[in-house]
N, C-alpha and C positions, 0 to 999 in steps of 0.2 A: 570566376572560380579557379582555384588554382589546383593543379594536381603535380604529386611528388614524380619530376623525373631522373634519371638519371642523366651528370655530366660526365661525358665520356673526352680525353684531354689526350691530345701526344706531343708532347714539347719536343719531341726530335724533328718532328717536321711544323709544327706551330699549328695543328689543324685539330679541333675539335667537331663533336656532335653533341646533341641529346636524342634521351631515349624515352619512352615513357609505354610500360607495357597495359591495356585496358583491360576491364574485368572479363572481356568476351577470351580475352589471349592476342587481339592484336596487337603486336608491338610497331611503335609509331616511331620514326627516326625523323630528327631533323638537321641537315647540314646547315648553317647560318654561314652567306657568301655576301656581307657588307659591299655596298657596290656594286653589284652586279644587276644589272638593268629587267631579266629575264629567272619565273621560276618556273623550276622545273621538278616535277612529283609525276611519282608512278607508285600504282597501284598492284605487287606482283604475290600469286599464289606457288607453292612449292608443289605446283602439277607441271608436267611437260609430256612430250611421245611418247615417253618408254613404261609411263603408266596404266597401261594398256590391261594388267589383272589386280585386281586387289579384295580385301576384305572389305564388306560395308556395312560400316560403324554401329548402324544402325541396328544391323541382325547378324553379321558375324561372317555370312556367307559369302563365297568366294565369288567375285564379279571378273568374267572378263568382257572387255567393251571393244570395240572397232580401233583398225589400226587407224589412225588421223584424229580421234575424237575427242585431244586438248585442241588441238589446231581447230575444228568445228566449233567449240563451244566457247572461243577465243572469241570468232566471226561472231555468233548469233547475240554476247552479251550487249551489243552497243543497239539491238533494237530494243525497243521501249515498247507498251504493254498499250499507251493510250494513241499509238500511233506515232510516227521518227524517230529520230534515231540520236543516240548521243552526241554525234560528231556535229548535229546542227545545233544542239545545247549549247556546245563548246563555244563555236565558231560565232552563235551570236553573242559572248562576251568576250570575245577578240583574240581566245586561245586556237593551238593547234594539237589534235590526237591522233595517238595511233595505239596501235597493241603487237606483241608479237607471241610466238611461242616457240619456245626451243625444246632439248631431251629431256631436261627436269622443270623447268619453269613456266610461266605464262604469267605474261607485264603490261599492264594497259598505262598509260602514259599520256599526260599533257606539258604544255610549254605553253607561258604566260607573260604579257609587262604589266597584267592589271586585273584586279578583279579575284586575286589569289584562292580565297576561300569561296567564293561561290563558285571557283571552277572546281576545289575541292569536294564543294560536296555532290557536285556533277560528277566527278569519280569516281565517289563513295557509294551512292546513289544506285547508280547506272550496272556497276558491278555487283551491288546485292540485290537486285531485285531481276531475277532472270526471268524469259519470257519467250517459253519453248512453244508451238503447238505444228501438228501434223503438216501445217501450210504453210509455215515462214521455214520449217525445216527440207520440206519438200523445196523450196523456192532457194535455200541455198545450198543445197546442195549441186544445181546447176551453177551455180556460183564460185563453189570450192570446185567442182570436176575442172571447170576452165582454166582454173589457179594450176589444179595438178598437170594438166595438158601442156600450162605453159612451162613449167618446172622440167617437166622431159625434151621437151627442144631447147633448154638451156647446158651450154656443154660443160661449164663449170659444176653446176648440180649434179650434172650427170656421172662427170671424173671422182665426187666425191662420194656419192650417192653408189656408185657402183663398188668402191673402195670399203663401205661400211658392209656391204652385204660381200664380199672375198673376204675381209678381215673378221667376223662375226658369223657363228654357227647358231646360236638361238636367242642370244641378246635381242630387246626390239629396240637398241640403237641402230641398228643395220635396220631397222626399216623411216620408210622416209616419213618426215615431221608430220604432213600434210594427210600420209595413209596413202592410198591408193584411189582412185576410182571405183571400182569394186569394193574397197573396205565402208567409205564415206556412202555410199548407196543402201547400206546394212542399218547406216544409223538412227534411233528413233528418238521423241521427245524424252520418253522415258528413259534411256541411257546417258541422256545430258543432264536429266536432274538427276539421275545415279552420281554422276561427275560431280557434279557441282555438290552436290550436298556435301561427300565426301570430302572434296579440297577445294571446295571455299568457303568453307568455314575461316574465321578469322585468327582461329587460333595456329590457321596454317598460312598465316599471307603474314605481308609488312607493307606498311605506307611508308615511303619515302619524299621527303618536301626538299629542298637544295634552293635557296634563296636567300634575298633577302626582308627575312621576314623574323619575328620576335619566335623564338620555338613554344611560348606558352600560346602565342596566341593559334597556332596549329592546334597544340593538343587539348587548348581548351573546344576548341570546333568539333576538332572530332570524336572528343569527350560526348558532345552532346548529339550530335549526329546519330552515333553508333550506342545510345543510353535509349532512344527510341525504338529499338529495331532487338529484338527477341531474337537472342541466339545463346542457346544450353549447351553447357560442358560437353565436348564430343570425345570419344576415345582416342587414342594414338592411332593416324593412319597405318596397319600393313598392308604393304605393298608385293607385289610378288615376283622374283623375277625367275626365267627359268636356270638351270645350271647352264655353264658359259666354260667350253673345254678351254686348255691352253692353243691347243692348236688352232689357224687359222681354216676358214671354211674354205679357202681357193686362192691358189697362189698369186692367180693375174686374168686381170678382164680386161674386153676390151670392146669399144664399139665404134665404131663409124659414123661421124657428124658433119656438120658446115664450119669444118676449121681450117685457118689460113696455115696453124702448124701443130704438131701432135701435142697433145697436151699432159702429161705425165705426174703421176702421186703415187708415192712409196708412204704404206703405211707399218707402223708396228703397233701391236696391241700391248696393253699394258698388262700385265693377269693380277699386277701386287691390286687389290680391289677389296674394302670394306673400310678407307683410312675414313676418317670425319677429322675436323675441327682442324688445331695447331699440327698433324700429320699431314693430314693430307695437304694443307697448304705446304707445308718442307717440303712435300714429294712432289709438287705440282711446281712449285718453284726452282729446284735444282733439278727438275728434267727441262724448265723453260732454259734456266742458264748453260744447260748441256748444249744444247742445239742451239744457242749463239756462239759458245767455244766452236761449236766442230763442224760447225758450217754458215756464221754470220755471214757478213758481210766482208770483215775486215780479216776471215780467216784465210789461210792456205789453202784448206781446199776449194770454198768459194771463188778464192780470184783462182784458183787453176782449173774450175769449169766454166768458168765466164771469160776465161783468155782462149780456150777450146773450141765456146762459141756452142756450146752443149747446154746453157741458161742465159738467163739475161734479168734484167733488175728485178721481174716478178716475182724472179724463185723464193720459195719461203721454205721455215722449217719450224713448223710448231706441236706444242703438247697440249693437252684439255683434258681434264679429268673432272669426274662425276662420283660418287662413293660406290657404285656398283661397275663403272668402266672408265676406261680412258685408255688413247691412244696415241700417238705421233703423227704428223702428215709431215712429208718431204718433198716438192716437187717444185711444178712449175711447166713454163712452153720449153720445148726442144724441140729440134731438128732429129733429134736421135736416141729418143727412149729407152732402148735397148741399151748403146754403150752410156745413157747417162746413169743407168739403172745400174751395172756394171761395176761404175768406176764410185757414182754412191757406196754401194755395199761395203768395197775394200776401203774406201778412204774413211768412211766412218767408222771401221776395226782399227786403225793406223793413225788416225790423223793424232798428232799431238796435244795433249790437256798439260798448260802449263799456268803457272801463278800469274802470270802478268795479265794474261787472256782471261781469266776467273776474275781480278782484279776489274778489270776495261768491263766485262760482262752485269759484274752486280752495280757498277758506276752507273750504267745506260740501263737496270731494270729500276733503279731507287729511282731515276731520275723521269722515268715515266710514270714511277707509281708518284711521285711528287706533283706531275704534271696534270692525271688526273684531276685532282681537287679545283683547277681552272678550266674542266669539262664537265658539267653537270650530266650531261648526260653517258657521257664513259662513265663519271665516277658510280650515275646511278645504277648502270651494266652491273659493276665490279664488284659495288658494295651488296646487291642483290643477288649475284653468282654468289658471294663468299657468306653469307648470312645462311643461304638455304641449307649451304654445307659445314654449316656450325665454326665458321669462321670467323673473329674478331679481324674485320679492317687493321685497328692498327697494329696488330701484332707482324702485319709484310715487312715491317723494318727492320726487327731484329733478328726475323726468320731470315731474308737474304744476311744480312751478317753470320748468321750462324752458318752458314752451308760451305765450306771448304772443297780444296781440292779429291782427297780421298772420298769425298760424298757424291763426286761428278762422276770420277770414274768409276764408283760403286753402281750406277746408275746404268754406263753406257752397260757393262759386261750383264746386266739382268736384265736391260731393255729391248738392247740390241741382238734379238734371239732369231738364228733364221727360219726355226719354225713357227714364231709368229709376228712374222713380215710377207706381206703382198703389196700387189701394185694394181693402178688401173689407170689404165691409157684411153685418152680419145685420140684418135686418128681422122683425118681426110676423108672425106667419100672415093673411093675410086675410081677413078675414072675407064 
């Protein structure tokens, strides 16, 4: 059976897709990578953390649910109804899975050299058919607390984790992915099929396959897969978030851990907040290309705090945005928190934006978004990050060409605001 999809083509970097949307609203993508020995498909809904209140669809009423409870309902979908569990499905036709969840998303994923569609519809399967009740949710629940336990004696988690609650006043990105111990003990069957009905529905998810395989013969699969399986027109998710002031909730935290040197992140929040599609990628683009100008690798200030001896190769400086938040992180190890915190602030007001640097910067972002396409599973990250937020993949190539000097420095003088900048330090135990 053949069904109409669309060929999606970008002759500037020679990489194509298809696309093919089904009657339910799932839209199915498939990368075709000739060659490549290994496929790779994930299965991702546009639920993450911060969906923590919403309308539900079904009655209209305002649902708020546990903080942790995509990251719960991430865990519980891989049990099965007649006893095991997906991952032994998998592993007995020679594939490997996992799932994750981030602030807006939740991606269950395999990797394959054989067997392609019957891991498919081990996927498909496995993810539509949930299977809550008061004793496998009781059962993980001790399951997730130990995850969370483990996440607070991590000191990286902890520097950034601490960072979102000083930079955030009532956003639930400041709270962490997993929820809390306390929040996760709250949770019942009935609020996962709350979830789940709500955003898994398929006219909120997309299947992604990256291989080498014919794309008809994907979407004739799960043509029929998903022609079996009863699911009705559902309304538009709203979602709710609370109001989110410009200002920062705390300048600077700090805690005490088992570190061999302090560990330091300067954040800034972003407040410009409600871009979708061809925006928000321009705004999420030329603030990545800001923070290589003014503090790569190959800048002025970086070799003059790495000749200081105030950072060293881990430092990093990146942006992420989501259509309701986004922020900056700036850090890394030092010896001296304080004067690196210091000479950050002034050098990032001062440091010079010039054409050649803007030049060298969009060279080395085209040349990673090129390098992608021979990373199936970055590329399926990126193209799943930029779908949820109504972004066309191939449109990144002409967006970094559009972006100019005067658009970098438009960026730092609205970004770089010192009433919404904070910092969070881990430090040493004292001795």
């Amino acid at each position: 059976m053949t069904h109409e999809a669309q060929l999606i083509e970008n002759e500037a970097i020679g990489e194509q897709l298809s696309r093919l949307v089904l009657p339910s609203g799932l839209t199915v993508v498939v990368f075709p990578r000739p060659g490549f020995k290994k496929t790779f498909a994930t299965f991702a809904t546009h639920y993450g953390s911060i969906d923590n209140a919403f309308r539900d669809p079904k009655t209209g009423q305002v649902v708020e649910v546990p903080d942790g409870i995509a990251h719960f309902l991430e865990h519980k979908m891989f049990e099965k109804k007649g006893g095991g569990d997906a991952f032994d499905d998998f592993a007995r036709l020679g594939a490997s899975s996992n799932a994750y969840t981030d602030y807006t998303s939740t991606t269950f994923l395999f990797q394959t050299t054989s067997h392609v569609l019957d891991n498919l519809g081990i996927l498909l399967d496995f993810v539509q058919e949930p299977y809550f009740t008061d004793a496998n949710v009781e059962k993980e629940k001790g399951i997730i607390e130990q995850e969370i336990r483990m996440y607070l004696d991590m000191p990286g988690d902890r520097l950034h984790s601490n960072l979102m609650k000083a930079l955030y006043v009532n956003h639930p990105v400041r709270i962490d992915i997993a929820g809390t111990v306390e929040s996760i003990r709250t949770i019942t069957p009935e609020d996962l099929y709350t979830c789940y009905r709500t955003f898994y529905h398929p006219s909120n998810m997309v299947l992604l396959v990256i291989g080498d395989i014919d794309p008809q013969r994907v979407f004739d699969y799960t043509w029929e897969n998903q022609k079996a399986k009863a699911y009705g027109n559902q309304s538009p998710i709203t979602r709710i978030y609370p109001d989110e002031p410009h200002r920062v909730n705390e300048k600077h935290r700090e805690q005490e851990m088992v570190v061999s040197m302090p560990l330091f992140v300067m954040g800034y929040k972003d407040t410009q907040t409600g871009l979708v599609g061809r925006e928000l990628l321009r705004h999420e683009i030329t603030y990545g290309l800001m923070w290589q100008m003014l503090c790569g690798k190959s800048s002025p200030l970086f070799q003059h705090l790495y000749q200081q001896g105030l950072i060293n190769d881990r430092f990093y400086a990146r942006y992420g945005a989501s259509t309701t938040f986004g922020f900056s992180t700036v850090g890394g190890e030092t010896p001296d928190p304080k004067a690196l915190e210091a000479q950050l602030v002034d050098g990032l007001q001062h440091a010079p934006l010039r054409e050649e640097d803007l030049a060298r910067a969009k060279k080395r972002e085209l040349g990673e978004f090129i390098a992608l396409f021979q990373n199936p599973e970055e590329l399926a990250y990126a193209f799943n990050h930029l779908f949820f937020r109504q972004i066309d993949i191939f449109d990144y190539v002409d967006t970094i060409l559009s972006i100019g000097l005067d658009d970098i420095e438009q960026a730092r003088q609205v970004h770089l605001q010192e009433s919404e900048r904070a910092s969070s330090v881990i430090k040493p135990i004292s001795s």
